[in-house]
C-alpha positions as CSV (number, residue, x, y, z in Angstrom):
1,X,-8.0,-3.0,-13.0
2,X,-5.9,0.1,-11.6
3,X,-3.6,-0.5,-8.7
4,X,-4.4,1.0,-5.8
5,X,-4.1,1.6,-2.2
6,X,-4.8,-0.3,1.1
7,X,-5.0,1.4,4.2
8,X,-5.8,-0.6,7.3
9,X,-6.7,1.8,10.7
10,X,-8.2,2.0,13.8
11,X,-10.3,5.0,14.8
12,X,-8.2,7.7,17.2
13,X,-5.2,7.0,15.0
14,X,-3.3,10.5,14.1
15,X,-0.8,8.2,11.9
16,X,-3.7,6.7,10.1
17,X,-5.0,10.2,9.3
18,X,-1.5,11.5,7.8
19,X,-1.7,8.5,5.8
20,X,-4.8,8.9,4.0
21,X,-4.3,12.6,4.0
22,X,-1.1,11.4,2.0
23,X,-2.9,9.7,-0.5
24,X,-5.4,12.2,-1.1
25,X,-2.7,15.0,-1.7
26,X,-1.2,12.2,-4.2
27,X,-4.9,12.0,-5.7
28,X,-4.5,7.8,-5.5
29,X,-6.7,5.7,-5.3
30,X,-7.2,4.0,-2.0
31,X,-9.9,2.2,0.3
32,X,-9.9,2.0,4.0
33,X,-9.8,-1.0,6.1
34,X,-11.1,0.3,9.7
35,X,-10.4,-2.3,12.1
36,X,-10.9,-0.6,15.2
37,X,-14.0,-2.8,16.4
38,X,-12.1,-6.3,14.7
39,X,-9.5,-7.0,17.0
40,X,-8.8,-10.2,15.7
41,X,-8.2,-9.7,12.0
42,X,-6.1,-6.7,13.2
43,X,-3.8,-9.1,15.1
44,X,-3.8,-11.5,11.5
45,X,-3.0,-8.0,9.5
46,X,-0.3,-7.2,12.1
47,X,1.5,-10.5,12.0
48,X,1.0,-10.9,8.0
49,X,2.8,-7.8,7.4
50,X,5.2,-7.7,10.6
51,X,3.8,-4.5,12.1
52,X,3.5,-3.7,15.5
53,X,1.0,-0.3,14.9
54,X,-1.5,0.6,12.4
55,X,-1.6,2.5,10.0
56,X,-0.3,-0.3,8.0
57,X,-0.3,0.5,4.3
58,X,-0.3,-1.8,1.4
59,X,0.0,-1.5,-2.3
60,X,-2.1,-3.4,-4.4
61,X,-0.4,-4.2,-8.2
62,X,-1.5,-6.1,-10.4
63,X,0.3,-8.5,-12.4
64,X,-0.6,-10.6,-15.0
65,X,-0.2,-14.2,-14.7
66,X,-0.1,-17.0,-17.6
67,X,-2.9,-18.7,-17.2
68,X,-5.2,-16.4,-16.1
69,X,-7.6,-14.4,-18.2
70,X,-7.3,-11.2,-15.8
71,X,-4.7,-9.5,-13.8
72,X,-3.9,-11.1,-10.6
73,X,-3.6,-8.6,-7.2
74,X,-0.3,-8.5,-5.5
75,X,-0.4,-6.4,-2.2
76,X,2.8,-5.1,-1.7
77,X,3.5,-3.8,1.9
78,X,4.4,0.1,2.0
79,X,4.7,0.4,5.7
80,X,3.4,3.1,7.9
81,X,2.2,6.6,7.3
82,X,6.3,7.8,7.4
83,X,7.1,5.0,5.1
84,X,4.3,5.9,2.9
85,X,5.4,9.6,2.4
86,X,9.5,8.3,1.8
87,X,7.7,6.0,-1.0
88,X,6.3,9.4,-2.9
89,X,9.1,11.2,-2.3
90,X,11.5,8.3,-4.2
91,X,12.5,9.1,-7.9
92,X,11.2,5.9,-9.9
93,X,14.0,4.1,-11.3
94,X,14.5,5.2,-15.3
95,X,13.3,3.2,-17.8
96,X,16.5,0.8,-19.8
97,X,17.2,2.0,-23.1
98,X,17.2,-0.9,-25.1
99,X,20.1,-1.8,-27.3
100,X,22.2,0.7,-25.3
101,X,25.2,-0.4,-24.2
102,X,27.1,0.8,-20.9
């Protein structure tokens, strides 16, 4: 299974829109979690990832575990739209030669 995206919004929401825009200009994958008319288990997303607005953005790896036959998902939380453009715009750390020393 590919990694992948996680965007939970609420319709109206110009952040939420600069977000997926984001991701579409990064051609990632991603699926939409519209909660406008589920004010509940937008209150439970809020709290689980200590956000305050939408959009909130997660990542979704996936790891495998011992044990398990298949990748496990780990959402990893990205933040909001800003944080979500910072996160392309890091360098990814370079790989460790091995057998180099420093």
């Amino acid at each position: 299974m590919k990694d992948y995206y996680i965007v939970y919004t609420k319709d109206g929401c110009p952040h939420c829109d600069k977000a997926i825009g984001t991701l579409r200009e990064q051609d990632e994958l991603f699926m939409v979690g519209n909660l406008t008319n589920h004010s509940e288990l937008l209150e439970e997303v809020k709290k689980q990832n200590e956000m305050t607005t939408v959009p909130i953005v997660q990542y979704i790896v996936h790891r495998q575990i011992p044990g398990h036959d298949r990748p496990i998902p780990h959402p990893m939380l990205v933040g909001g739209s800003d944080d979500l453009v910072t996160h392309f715009e890091e360098p990814e750390p370079p790989e460790e030669e091995q057998g180099e020393e420093t």
